[in-house]
C-alpha positions in Angstrom: 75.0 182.4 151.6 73.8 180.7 154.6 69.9 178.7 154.3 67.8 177.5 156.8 67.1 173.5 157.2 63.7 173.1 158.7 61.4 170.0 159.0 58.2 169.0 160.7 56.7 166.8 163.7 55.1 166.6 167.0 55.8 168.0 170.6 57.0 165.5 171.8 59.6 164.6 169.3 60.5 168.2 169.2 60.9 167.8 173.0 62.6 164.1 173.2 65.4 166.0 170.3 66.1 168.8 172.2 66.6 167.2 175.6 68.8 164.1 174.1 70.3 167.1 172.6 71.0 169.5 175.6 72.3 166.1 177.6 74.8 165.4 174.9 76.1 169.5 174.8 74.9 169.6 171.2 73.7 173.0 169.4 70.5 172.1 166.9 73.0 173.7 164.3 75.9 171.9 164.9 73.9 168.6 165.0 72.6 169.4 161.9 75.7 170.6 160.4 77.4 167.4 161.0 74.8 165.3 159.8 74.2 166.4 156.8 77.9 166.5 156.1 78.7 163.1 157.0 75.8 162.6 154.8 77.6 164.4 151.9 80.5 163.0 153.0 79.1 159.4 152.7 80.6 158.5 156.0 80.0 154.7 157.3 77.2 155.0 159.8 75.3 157.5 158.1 75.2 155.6 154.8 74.2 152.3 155.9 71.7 154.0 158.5 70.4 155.8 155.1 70.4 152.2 153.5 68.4 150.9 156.0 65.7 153.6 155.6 65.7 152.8 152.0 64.9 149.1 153.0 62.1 149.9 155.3 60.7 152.4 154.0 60.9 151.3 149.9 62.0 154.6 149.5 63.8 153.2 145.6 63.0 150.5 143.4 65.1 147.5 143.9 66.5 148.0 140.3 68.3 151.3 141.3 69.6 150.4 144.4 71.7 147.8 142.6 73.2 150.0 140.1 74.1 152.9 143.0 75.3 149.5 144.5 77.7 149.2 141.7 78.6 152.5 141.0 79.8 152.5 145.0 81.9 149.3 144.8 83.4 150.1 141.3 84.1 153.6 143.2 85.7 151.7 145.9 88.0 149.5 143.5 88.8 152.5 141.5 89.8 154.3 144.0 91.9 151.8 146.2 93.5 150.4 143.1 94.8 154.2 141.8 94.0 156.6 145.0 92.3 158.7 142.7 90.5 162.0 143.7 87.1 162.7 144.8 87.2 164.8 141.7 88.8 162.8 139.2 86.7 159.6 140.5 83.7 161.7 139.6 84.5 163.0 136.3 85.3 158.7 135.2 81.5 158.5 136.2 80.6 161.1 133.9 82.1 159.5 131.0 80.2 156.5 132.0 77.3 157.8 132.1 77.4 159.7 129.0 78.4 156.5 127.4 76.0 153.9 129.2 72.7 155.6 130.7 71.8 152.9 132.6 74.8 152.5 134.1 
């Protein structure tokens, strides 16, 4: 099932987006598409842009930041050190967190 992504703001921003959109042969869906997939995806750019928001905006307490700051490098290691799956990575974070809420 398909849903609709819809968000708010002004003329003009509305206008600016859709021009810088037209002049890079971008649909609005496909833009959309691929963002929030990188997103999901947790590629490079879109994660430290997101970081950055977090930082200007003081969108999370300091506190949390660190531990999803953690949990991403102890990822990393996990995963470069036995090229584990998405999957199996995730399910070693469960147990973690069962074991160690604050983790």
């Amino acid at each position: 099932m398909k849903k609709n992504v819809v968000f708010a703001d002004d003329d003009q921003i509305y206008a600016k987006f859709l021009i810088k959109l037209k002049y890079d042969g971008i649909t609005r869906n496909s833009f959309f598409r691929e963002v929030v997939r990188a997103y999901l995806d947790e590629e490079d750019n879109i994660y430290n842009f997101v970081q950055k928001y977090k930082d200007k905006h003081k969108s999370q307490s300091n506190r949390l930041r660190k531990i999803i700051q953690k949990e991403k490098n102890l990822e990393k290691k996990i995963s470069d050190k036995f090229s584990l799956s998405d999957d199996e990575i995730e399910d070693i974070f469960d147990i973690l967190e069962q074991e160690s809420p604050d983790f």
